[in-house]
Backbone bond lengths (Angstrom), bond angles and torsions (degrees), N, CA, C in turn:
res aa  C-N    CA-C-N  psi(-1)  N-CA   C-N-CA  omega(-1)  CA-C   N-CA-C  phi
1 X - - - 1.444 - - 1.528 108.59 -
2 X 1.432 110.38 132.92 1.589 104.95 176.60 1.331 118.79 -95.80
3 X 1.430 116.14 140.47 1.591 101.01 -174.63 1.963 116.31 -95.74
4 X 1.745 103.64 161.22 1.826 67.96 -163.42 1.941 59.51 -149.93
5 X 1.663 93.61 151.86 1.534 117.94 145.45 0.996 159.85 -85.92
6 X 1.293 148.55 155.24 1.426 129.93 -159.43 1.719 98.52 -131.21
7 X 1.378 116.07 110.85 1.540 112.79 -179.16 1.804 124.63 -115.18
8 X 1.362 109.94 113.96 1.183 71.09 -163.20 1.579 104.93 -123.77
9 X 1.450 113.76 145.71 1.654 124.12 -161.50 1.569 108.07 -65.30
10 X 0.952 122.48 120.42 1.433 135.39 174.22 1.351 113.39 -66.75
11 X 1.162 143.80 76.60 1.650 138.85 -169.62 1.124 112.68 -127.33
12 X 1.451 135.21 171.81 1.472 137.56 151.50 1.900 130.70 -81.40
13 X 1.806 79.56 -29.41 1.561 102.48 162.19 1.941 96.48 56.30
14 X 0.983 136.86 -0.08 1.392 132.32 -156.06 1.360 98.93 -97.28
15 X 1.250 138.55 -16.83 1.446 131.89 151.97 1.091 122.89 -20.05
16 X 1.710 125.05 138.48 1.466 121.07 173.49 1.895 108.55 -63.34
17 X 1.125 133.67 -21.62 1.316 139.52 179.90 1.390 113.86 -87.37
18 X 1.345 120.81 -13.56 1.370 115.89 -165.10 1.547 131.83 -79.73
19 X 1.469 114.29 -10.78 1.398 126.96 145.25 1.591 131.20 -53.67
20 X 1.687 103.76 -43.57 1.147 124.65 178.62 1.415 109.60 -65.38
21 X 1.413 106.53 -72.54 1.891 109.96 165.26 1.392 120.92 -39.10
22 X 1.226 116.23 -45.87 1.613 101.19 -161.00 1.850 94.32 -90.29
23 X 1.274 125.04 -29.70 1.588 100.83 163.90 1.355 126.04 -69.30
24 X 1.367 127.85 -18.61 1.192 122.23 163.70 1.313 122.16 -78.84
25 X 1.370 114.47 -22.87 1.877 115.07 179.30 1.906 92.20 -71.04
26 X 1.204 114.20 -49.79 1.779 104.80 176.48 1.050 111.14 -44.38
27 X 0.922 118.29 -55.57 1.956 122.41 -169.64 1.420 120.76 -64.48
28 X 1.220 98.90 -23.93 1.576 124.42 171.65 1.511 85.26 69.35
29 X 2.018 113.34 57.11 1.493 103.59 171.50 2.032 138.72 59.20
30 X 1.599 78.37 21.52 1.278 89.60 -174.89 1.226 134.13 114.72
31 X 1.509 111.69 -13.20 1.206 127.92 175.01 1.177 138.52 -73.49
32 X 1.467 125.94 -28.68 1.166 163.90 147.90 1.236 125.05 -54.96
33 X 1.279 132.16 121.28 1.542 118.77 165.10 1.306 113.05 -95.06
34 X 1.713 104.86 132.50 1.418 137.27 -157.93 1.763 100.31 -96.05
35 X 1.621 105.07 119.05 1.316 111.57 167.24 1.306 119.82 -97.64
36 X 1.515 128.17 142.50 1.473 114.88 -160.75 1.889 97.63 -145.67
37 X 1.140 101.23 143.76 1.483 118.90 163.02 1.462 114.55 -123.63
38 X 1.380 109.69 128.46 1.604 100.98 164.78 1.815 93.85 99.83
39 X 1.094 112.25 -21.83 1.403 118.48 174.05 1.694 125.89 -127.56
40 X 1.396 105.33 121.96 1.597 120.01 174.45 1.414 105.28 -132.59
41 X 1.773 87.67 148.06 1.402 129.16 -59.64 1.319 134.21 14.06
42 X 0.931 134.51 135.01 1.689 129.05 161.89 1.530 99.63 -90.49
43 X 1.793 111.48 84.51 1.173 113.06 163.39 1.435 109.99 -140.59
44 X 1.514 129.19 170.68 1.240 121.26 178.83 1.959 124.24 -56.06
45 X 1.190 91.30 -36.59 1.843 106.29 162.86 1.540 124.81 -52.85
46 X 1.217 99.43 -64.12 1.879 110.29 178.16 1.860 97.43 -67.72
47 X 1.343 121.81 -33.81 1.812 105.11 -172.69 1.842 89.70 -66.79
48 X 1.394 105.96 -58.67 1.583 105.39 -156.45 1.875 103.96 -51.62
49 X 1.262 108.69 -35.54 1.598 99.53 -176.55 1.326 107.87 -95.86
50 X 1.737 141.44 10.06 0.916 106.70 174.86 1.754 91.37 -107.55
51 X 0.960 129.85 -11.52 1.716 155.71 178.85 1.807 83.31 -48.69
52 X 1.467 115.13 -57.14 1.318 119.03 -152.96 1.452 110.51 -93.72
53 X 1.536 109.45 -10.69 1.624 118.41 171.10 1.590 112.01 -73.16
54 X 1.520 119.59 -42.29 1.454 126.99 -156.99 1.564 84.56 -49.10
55 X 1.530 114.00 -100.47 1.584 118.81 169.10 1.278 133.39 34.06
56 X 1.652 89.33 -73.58 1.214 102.68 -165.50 1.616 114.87 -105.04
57 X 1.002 112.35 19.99 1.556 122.18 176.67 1.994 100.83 -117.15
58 X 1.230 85.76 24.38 2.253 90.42 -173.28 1.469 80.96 -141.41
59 X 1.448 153.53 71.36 1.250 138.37 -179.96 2.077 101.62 -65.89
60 X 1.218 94.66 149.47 1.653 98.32 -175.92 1.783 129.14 72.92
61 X 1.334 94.69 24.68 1.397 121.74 -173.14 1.517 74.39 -100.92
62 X 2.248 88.62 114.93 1.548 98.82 170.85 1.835 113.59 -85.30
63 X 1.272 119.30 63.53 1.499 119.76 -179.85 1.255 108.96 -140.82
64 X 1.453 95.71 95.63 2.040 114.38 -175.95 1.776 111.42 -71.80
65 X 1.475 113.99 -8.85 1.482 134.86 -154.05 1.482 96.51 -111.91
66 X 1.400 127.29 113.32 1.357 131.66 -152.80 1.431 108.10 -117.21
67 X 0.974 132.37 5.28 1.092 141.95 -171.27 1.888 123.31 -171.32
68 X 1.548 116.33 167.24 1.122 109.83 161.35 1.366 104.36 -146.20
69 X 2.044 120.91 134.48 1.129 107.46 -158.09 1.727 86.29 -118.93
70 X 1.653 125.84 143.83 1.180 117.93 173.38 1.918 101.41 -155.66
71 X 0.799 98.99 169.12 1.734 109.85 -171.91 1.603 103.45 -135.05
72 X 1.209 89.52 161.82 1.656 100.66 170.56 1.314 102.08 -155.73
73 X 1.748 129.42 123.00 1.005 155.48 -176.45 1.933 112.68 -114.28
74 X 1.840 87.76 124.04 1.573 100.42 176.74 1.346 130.92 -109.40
75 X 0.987 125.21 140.05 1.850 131.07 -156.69 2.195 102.80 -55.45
76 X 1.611 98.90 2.09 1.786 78.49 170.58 1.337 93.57 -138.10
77 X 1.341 115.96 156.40 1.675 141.49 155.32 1.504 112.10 -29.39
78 X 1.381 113.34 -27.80 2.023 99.02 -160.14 1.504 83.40 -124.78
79 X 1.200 100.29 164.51 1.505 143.05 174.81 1.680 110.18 -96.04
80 X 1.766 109.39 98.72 1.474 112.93 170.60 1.716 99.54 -87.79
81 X 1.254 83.10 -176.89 1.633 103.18 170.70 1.493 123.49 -78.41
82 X 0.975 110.84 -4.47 1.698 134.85 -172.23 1.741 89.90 -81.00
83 X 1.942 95.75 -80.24 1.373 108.59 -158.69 1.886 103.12 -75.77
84 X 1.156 123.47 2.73 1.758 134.31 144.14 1.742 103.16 -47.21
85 X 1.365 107.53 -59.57 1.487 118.39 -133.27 1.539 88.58 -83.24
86 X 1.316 105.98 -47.78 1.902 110.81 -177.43 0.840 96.76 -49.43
87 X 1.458 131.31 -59.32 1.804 119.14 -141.66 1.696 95.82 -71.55
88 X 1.274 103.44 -58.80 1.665 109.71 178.89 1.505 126.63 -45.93
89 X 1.425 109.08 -24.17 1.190 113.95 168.09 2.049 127.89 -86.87
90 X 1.778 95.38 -11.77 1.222 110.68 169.03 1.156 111.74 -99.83
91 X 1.658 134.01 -17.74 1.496 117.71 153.83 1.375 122.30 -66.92
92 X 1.354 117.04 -28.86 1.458 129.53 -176.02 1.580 108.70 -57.57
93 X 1.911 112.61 -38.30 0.951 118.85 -176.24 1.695 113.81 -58.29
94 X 1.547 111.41 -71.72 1.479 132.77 160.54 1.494 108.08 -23.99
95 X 1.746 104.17 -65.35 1.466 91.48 -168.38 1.271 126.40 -92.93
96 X 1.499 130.00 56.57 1.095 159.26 159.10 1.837 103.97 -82.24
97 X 1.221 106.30 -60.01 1.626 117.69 -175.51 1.654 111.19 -93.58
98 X 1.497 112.08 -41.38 1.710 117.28 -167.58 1.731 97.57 -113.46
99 X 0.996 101.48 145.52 1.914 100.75 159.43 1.848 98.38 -77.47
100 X 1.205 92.46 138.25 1.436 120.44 162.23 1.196 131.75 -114.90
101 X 1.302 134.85 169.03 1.144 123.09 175.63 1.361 92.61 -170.31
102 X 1.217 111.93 151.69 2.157 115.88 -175.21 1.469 105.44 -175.45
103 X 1.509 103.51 137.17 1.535 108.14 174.14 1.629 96.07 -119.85
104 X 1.511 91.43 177.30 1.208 110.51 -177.46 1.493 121.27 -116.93
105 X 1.428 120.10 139.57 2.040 109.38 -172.74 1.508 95.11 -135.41
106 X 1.470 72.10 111.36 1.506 87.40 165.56 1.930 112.38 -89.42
107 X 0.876 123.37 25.67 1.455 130.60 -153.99 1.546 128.01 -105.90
108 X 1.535 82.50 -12.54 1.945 94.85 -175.22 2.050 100.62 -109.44
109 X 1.080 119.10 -172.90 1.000 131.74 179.38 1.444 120.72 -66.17
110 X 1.785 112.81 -17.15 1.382 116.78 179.37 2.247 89.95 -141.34
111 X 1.521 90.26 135.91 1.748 75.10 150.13 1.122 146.34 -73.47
112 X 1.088 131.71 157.00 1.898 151.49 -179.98 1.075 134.19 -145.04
113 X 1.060 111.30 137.92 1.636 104.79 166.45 1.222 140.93 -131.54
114 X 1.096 141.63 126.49 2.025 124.58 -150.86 1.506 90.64 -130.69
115 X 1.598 98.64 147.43 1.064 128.61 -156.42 1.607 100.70 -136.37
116 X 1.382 109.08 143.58 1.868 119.15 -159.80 1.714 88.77 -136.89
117 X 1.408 117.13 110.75 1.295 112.93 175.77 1.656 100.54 -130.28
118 X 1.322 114.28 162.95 1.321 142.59 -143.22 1.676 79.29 -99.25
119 X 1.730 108.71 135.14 1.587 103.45 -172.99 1.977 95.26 -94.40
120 X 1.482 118.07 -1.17 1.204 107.16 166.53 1.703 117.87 -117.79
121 X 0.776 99.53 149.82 1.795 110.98 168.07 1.531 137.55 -51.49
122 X 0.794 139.00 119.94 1.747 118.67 178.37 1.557 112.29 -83.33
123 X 1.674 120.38 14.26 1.763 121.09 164.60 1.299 83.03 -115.38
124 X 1.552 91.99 154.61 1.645 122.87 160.30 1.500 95.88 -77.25
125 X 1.474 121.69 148.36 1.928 122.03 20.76 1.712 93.01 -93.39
126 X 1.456 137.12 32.94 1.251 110.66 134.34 1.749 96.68 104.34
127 X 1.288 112.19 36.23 1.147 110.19 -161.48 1.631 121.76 -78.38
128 X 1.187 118.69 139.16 1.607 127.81 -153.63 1.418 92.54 -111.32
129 X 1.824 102.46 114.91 2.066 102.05 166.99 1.423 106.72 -90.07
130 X 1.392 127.28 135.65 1.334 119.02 -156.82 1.615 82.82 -158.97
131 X 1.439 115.98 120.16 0.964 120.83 -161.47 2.143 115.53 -119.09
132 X 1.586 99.77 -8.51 1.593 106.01 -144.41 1.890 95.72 -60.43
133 X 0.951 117.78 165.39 1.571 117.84 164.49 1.513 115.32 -50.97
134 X 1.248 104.59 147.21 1.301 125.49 -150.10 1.545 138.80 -3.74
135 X 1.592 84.48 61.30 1.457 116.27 161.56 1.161 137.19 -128.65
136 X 1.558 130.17 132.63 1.682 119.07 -170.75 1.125 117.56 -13.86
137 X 1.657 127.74 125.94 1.714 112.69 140.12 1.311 133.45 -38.81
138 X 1.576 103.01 -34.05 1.530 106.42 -161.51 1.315 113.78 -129.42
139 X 1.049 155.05 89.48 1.436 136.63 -158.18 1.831 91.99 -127.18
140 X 1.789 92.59 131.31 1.701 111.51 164.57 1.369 108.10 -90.07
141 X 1.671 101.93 133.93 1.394 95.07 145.74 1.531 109.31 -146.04
């Protein structure tokens, strides 16, 4: 059994740039190939503008926090078909309701992979992923 972590970035993310940045810091700027749900193309362009459409096509949607960025890191260097299948099967989950998008780095001393999802939904009632410490995961409104 491999053991793996769940980390997740503490931010406000509510910056006008902060869609843009945090899919390009995943990609490591291009370097990376970017997996996407909820978004076509699955490229760094179509996530950042359709990331930035949800929002703003709900005017008065109280959620200033545009994103949520988190990783999960596994005790080896390479990428099996197992730890392929999890991650893909946990964006699949998310991006059913949120656009997602997540690469994979093989580049450090252990693998990871971080994932940039949309803090609103594309179904009503409009659902908000809100992740900070000790606060709902999930909150409807």
């Amino acid at each position: 059994m491999l053991s793996a972590n769940l980390i997740i970035k503490n931010g406000s993310y509510d910056n006008d740039d902060a869609i843009c940045n945090a899919i390009h810091y995943i990609t490591h700027n291009n370097n990376c190939f970017l997996y996407c749900y909820g978004i076509w193309p699955p490229t760094e362009e179509s996530a950042v503008e359709q990331f930035g459409k949800i929002p703003n096509s709900f005017p008065g949607i109280p959620c200033p926090q545009q994103l949520q960025h988190f990783w999960i890191t596994f005790e080896t260097k390479l990428l099996s078909e197992d730890v392929a299948m999890f991650l893909d099967h946990l964006a699949t989950s998310i991006g059913f309701y949120y656009p997602i998008c997540y690469a994979i780095h093989e580049d450090q001393s252990h693998l990871h992979a971080h994932f940039v999802v949309s803090t609103v939904s594309y179904f009503p009632p409009f659902l908000f992923l809100q992740i900070p410490l000790g606060e709902p995961v999930l909150t409807i409104w």
